[in-house]
N, C-alpha and C positions, 0 to 999 in steps of 0.2 A: 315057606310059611304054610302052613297047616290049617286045613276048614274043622271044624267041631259042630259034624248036623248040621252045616250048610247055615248054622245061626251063630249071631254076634252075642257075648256074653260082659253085661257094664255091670261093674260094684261098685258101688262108692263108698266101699267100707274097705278103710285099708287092711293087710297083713300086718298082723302082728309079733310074728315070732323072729327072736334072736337074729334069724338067717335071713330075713325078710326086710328087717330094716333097722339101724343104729339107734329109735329112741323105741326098743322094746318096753322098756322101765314104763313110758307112759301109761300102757295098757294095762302093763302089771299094778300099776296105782290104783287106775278104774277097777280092777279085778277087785279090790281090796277097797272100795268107796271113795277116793280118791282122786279129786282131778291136781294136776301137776303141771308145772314146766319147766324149762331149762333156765338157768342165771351164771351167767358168766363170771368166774369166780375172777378175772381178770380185770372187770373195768366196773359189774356189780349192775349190768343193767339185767333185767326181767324181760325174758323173749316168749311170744306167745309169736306163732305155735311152739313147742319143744322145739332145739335146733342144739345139732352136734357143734356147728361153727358161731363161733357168736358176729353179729352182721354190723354191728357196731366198731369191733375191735379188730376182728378176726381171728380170735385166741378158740384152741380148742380146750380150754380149760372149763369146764359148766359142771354145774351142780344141781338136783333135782331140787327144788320146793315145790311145796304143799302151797297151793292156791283155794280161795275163800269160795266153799260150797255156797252160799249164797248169793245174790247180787239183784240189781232190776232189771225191767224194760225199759231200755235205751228207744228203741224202735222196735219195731213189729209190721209182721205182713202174712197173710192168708196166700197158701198155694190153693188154687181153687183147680186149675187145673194142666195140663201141663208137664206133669210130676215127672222127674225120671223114671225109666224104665226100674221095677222093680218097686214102683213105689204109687202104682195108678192106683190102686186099692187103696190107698193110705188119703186120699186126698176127699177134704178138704183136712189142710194140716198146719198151723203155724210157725213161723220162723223169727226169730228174735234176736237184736243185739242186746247182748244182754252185760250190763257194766258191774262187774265183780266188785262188792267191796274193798277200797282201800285201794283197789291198782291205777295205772295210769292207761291203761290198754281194756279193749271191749272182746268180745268173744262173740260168736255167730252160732246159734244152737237154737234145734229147733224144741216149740215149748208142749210140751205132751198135756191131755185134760183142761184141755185151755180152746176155746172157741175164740176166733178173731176181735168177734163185736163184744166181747166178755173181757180182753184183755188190753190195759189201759197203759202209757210211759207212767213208768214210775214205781208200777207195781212190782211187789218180792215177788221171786223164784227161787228153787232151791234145784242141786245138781240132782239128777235121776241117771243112773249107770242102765244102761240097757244090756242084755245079754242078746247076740244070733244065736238063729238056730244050728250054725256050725261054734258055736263056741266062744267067738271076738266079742268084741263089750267095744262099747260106743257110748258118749252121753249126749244129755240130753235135760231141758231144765220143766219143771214144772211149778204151776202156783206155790207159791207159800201162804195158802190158806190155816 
């Protein structure tokens, strides 16, 4: 096992490419404005996050849909501090469940342009694609002002 400068290096942004990992398609969605996940063309349930195996059935049979850019706050909560490495700059920042229209499943994203004491349950958000500076796309929800 190998040191790199004697320093530890965290992402918490995963790889996205083909060789990296079996639900490339998701990222490729994002790339294109798109948030997505896998549904089991076998038994017809909707899995969040994407999954190659369905956890229900076991079938490898899934199919991409297109999931609802919009949705609300479920919850909410301020990182005040704390922040993962890579992200002490970023802080104070909030995080959201955020209940997509029409599904039966919530989603955990954090909500950009949005101050804690400014952001209420119940309130619209809409999906924001982020871009890194190496290239991968991530989302992320903001007001729907």
């Amino acid at each position: 096992m190998g040191q790199v400068d004697g320093r530890f290096a965290f992402d918490f942004y995963p790889l996205e490419s083909e060789q990296h990992t079996r639900i490339s398609r998701f990222f490729d969605h994002l790339r294109e404005g798109r948030l997505t996940t896998t549904k089991c063309k076998a038994c017809g349930v909707v899995l969040w996050q994407p999954r190659v195996v369905c956890s229900h059935c076991r079938s490898e049979e899934m199919e991409w849909i297109d999931l609802p850019r919009e949705g609300t706050v479920f919850a909410h909560t301020a990182v005040l501090a704390g922040a993962p490495i890579g992200f002490e700059d970023e802080v104070p920042f909030v995080v959201a469940v955020i209940q997509l229209k029409g599904l039966d499943f919530r989603v955990v994203a954090r909500i950009d342009d949005a101050k804690y004491e400014e952001l209420h349950i119940g309130d619209a958000v809409r999906l924001k694609v982020i871009t890194l500076a190496d290239g991968r796309v991530w989302f992320r929800f903001v007001p729907a002002r």
